[in-house]
C-alpha positions as CSV (number, residue, x, y, z in Angstrom):
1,X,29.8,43.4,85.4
2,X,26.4,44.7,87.3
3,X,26.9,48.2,87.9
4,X,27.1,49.2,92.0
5,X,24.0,51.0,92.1
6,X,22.3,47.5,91.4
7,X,24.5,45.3,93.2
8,X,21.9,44.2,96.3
9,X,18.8,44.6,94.7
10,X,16.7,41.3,94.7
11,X,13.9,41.0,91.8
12,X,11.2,39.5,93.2
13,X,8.1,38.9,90.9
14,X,6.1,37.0,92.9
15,X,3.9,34.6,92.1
16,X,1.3,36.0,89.5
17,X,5.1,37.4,87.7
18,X,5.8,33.7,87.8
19,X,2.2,31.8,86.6
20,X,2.2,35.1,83.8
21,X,6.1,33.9,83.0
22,X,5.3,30.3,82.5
23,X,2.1,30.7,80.3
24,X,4.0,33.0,78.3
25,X,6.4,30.0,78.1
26,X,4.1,27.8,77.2
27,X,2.4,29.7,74.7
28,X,5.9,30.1,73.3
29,X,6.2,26.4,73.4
30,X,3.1,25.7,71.6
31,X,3.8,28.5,69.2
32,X,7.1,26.6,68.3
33,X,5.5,23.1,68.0
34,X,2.9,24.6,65.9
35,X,5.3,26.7,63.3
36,X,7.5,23.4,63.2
37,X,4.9,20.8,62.5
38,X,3.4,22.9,60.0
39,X,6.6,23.1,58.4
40,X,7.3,18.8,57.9
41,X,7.4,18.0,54.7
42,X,4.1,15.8,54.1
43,X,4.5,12.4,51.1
44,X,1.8,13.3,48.8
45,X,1.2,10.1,46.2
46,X,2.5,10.5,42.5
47,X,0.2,10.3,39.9
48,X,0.6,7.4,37.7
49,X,2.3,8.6,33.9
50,X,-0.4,8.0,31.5
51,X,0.4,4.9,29.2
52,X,2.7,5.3,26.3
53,X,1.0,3.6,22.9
54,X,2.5,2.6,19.6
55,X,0.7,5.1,16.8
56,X,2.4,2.7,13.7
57,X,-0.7,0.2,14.0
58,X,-3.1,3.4,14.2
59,X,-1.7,5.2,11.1
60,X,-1.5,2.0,9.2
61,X,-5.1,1.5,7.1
62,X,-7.5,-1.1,8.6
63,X,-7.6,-4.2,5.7
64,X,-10.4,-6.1,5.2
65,X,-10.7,-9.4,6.6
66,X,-8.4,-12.4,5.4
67,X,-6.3,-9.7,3.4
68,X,-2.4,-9.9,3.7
69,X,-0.2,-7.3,4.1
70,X,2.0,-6.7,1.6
71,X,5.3,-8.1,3.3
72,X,3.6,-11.4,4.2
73,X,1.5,-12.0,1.1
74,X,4.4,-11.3,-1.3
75,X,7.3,-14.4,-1.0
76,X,10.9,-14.2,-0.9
77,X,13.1,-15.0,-3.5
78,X,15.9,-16.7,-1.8
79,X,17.8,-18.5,-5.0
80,X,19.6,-21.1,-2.3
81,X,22.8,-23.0,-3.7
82,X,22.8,-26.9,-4.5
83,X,23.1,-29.0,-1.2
84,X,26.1,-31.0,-0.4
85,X,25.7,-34.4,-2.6
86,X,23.0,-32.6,-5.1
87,X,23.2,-31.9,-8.9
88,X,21.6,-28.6,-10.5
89,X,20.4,-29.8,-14.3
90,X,18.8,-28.0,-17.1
91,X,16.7,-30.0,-19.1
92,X,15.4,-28.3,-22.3
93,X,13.8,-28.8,-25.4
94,X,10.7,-31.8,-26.2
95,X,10.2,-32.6,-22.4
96,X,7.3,-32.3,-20.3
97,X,9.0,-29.6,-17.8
98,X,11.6,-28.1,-19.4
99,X,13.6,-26.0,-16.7
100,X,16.1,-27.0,-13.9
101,X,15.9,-30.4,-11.8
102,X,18.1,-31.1,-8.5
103,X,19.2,-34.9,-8.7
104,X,21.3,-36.5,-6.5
105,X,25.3,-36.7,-7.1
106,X,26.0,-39.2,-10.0
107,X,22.4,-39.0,-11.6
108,X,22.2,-40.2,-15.3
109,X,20.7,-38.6,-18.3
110,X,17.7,-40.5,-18.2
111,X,17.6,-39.5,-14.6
112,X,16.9,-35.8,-15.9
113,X,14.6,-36.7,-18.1
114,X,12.3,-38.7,-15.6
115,X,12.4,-35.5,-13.4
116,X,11.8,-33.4,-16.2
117,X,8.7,-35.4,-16.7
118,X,9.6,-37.8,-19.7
119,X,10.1,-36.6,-23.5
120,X,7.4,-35.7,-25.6
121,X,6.0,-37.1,-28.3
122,X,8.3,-37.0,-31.9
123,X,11.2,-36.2,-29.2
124,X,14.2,-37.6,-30.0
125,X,16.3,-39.7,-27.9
126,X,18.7,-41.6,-30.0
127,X,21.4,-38.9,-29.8
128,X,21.3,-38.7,-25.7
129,X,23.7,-41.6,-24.0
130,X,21.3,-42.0,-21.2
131,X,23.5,-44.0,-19.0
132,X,26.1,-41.0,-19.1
133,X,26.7,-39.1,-15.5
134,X,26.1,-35.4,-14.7
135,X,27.7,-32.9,-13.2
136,X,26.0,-29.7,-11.6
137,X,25.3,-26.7,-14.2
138,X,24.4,-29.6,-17.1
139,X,22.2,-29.1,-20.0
140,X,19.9,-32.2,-21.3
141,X,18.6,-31.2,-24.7
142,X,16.2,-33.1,-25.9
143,X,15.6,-32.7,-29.7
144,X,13.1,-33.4,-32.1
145,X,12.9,-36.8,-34.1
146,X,13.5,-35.0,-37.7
147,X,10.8,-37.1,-39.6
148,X,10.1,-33.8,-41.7
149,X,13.3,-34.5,-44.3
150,X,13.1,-31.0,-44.8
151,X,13.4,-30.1,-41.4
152,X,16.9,-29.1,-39.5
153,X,18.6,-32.1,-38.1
154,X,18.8,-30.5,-34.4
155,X,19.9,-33.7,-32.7
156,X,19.6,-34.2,-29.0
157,X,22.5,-33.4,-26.7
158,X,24.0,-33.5,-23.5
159,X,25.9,-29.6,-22.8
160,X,28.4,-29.6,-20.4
161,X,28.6,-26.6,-17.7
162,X,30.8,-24.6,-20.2
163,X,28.2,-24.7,-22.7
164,X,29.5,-26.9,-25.0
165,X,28.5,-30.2,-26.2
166,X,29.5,-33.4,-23.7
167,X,32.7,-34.9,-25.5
168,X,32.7,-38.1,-23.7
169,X,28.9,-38.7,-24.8
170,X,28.6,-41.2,-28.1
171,X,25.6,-39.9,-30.5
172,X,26.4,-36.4,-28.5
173,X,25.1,-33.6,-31.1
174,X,28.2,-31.4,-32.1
175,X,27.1,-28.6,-33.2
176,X,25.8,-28.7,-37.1
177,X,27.6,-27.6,-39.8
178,X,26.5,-23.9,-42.0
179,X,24.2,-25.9,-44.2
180,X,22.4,-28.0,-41.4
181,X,21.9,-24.6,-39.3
182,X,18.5,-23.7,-37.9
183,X,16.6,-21.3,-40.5
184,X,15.4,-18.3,-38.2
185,X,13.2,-17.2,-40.8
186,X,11.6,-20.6,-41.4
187,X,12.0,-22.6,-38.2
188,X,8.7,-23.4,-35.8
189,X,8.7,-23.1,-32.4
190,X,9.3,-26.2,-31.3
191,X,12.0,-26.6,-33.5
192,X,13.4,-23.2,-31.6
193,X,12.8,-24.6,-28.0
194,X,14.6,-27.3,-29.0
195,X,17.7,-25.2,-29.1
196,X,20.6,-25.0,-26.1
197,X,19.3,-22.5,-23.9
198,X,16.3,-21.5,-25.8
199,X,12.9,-23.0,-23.6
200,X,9.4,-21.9,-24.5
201,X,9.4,-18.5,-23.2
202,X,12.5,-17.8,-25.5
203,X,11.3,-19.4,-28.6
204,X,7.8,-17.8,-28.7
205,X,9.8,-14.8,-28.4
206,X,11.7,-15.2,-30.8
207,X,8.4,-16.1,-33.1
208,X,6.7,-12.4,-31.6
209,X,10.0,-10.9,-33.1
210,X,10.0,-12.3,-36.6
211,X,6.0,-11.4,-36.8
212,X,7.0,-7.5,-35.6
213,X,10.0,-6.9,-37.9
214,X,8.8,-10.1,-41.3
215,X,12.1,-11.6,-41.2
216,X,15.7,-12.0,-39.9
217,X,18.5,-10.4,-41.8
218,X,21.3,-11.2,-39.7
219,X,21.8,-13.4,-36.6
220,X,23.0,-10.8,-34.1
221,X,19.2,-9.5,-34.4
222,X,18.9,-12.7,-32.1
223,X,20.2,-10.1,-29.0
224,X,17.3,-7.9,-29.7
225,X,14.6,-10.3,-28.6
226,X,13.8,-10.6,-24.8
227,X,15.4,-13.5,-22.9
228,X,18.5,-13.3,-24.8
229,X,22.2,-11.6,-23.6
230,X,25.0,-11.9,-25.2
231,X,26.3,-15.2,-23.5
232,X,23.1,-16.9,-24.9
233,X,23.6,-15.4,-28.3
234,X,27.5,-16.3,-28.6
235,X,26.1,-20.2,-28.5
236,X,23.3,-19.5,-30.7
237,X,25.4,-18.0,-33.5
238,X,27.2,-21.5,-34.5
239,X,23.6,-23.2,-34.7
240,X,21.6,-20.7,-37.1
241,X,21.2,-18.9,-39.6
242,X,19.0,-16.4,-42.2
């Protein structure tokens, strides 16, 4: 409520109150859009992130030209099963390439020995029934002739996956009696390759062992010469002797 002693009274400003009214309006209004443009948020660009790089390439040594690493140059052993319809044979003794041969299902004797590169000379083949079939994890040994009268009658033989001599084979070596055993002390290394599961490697170990220790006094020394376990030295033990 207006109190009475102002009730009547007319404020006139006139017209310089009015102009000096609006320019202080105006400066207000220009004050305002000034303090509220000033305050808009302006987009300002974002640096680009600097590029992220690998450091394994840059620790690793530079190698020379043409060099491998290690992981590529060295291959892996994968030891892959026998195929469906394929035959695993070991063919040891007086061949060209003694060691395993894949033949195909119902492969032959003399099958293993032309993939095993043919015997060798003073190989005996007499004992072998070269039309007999296979079966995977067969051994083909391939003995020597025995023109030496002195010598061991080894015999050639077909060795079934169990490790013993193919029954159904005719002229199949069974293993020789005590007296026809294989001298450890005596035999040559041809005569030992041409053992069941003795190859090269083996035999000329066997050789470097008799040199180290001068002789064999008992056949279990067999297990302390490189190449043979105890599997290989349980079918040794009916075929020698010292």
């Amino acid at each position: 409520m207006v109190p009475e002693r102002f009730r009547g009274i007319r404020v006139d400003p006139g017209r310089r109150g009015v102009c000096t009214l609006l320019a202080v309006g105006v400066v207000a209004m220009v004050v305002a859009g000034v303090a509220i443009f000033r305050e808009r948020p302006i987009a300002r660009p974002v640096p680009p992130l600097p590029a992220v790089h690998s450091t394994a390439d840059a620790a690793a040594p530079a190698l020379p030209p043409g060099t491998e690493t290690q992981s590529a140059a060295r291959p892996k052993l994968v030891e892959s099963a026998p195929a469906a319809g394929e035959l695993v044979v070991s063919v040891v003794g007086l061949v060209h390439r003694t060691g395993l041969v894949r033949l195909p299902t119902g492969a032959r004797v003399a099958d293993a020995l032309t993939a095993a590169g043919g015997p060798r000379d003073g190989a005996d083949t007499t004992g072998l029934n070269l039309a007999q079939r296979l079966s995977d994890g067969d051994q083909v040994l391939v003995g020597p002739s025995g023109a030496d009268p002195a010598a061991p009658k080894l015999g050639s033989a077909t060795i079934s996956a169990g490790g013993r001599p193919t029954a159904s084979a005719p002229g199949s070596a069974q293993p020789p009696p005590s007296s026809g055993r294989l001298d450890l002390n005596t035999a040559t290394e041809a005569q030992l390759d041409a053992l069941p599961g003795v190859g090269p490697v083996t035999a000329k170990a066997i050789i470097a062992w008799r040199t180290t220790h001068g002789r064999f006094t008992d056949v279990t020394q067999l297990g302390e010469v490189d190449g043979i376990g105890p599997a290989r030295l349980a079918r040794l033990r009916e075929l020698v002797r010292v």
